[in-house]
Structure formats: structure tokens, C-alpha cells
N, C-alpha and C positions, 0 to 999 in steps of 0.2 A: 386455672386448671378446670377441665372438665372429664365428664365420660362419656366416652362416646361409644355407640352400642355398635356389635361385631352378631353376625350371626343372626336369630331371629330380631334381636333388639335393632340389626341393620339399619343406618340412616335417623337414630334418632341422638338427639346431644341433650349432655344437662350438665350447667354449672354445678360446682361446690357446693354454691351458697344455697342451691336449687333442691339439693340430694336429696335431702331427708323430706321435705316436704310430697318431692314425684316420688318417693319409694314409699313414704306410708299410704300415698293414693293409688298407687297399685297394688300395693299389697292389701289395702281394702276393698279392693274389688277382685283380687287375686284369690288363689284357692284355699280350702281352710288348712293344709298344713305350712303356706306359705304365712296364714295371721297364727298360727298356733305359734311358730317357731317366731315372730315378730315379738309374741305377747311376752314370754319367754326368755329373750333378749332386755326386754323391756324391765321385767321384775328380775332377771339376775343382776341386770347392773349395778355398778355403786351410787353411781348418780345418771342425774337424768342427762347432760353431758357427754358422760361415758357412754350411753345409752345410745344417742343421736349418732356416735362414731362407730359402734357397732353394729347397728342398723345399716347404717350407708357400707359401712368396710362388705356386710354381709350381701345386702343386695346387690350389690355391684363386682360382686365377684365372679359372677357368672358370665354373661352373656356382655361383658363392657369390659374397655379399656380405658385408663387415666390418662389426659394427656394436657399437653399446654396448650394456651390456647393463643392462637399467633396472630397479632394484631393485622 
């Protein structure tokens, strides 16, 4: 599975295993209520687990689609 970006995110892909890593490097160069709402995320979660699924669920809700990835 991956997501593949729609709209501005247009023509770019990121695996699963990929997410959390490309969304906290955007998000750290991204604008400050995009790291407010990140940090946020971060200390309400239960765990840091929980944390890494709500990050990726959150940033990828926008401007991407989840899709299989076809050999």
C-alpha cells in the first residue's frame, strides 16, 4: 500500500513503511500550525505507536489517496 498524492501533492508516492518518516519532514519544514497541531498529536497519544498512526492517518488525509501498490 501506498499514498499517492491528488491535487497539489500531484505525482508524488509514499509507501506505508515510508509515512511517518516523509510527513514529520514536512511537517518540519511546513508551517507553524501544521508542527503545533503535529506536537499535539504527539503528547495526546497513549503511546508512541498510537502516535506514529495518527500522524500519518492525519497527514494524509488531505491532499492523498491510499492505494495498493501493483506489482
Amino acid at each position: 500500500m501506498m499514498y499517492v498524492g491528488i491535487g497539489s501533492e500531484k505525482g508524488k508516492k509514499v509507501r506505508d513503511e515510508d509515512a511517518f518518516p516523509y510527513a514529520c519532514e514536512r511537517i518540519n519544514n511546513g508551517t507553524e500550525r501544521e508542527q503545533e497541531a503535529f506536537m499535539r498529536i504527539m503528547k495526546e497519544a497513549e503511546s508512541f505507536y498510537m502516535a506514529v498512526i495518527a500522524v500519518v492517518l492525519w497527514y494524509f488525509s488531505g491532499n492523498w489517496v491510499h492505494e495498493e501498490v501493483k506489482p
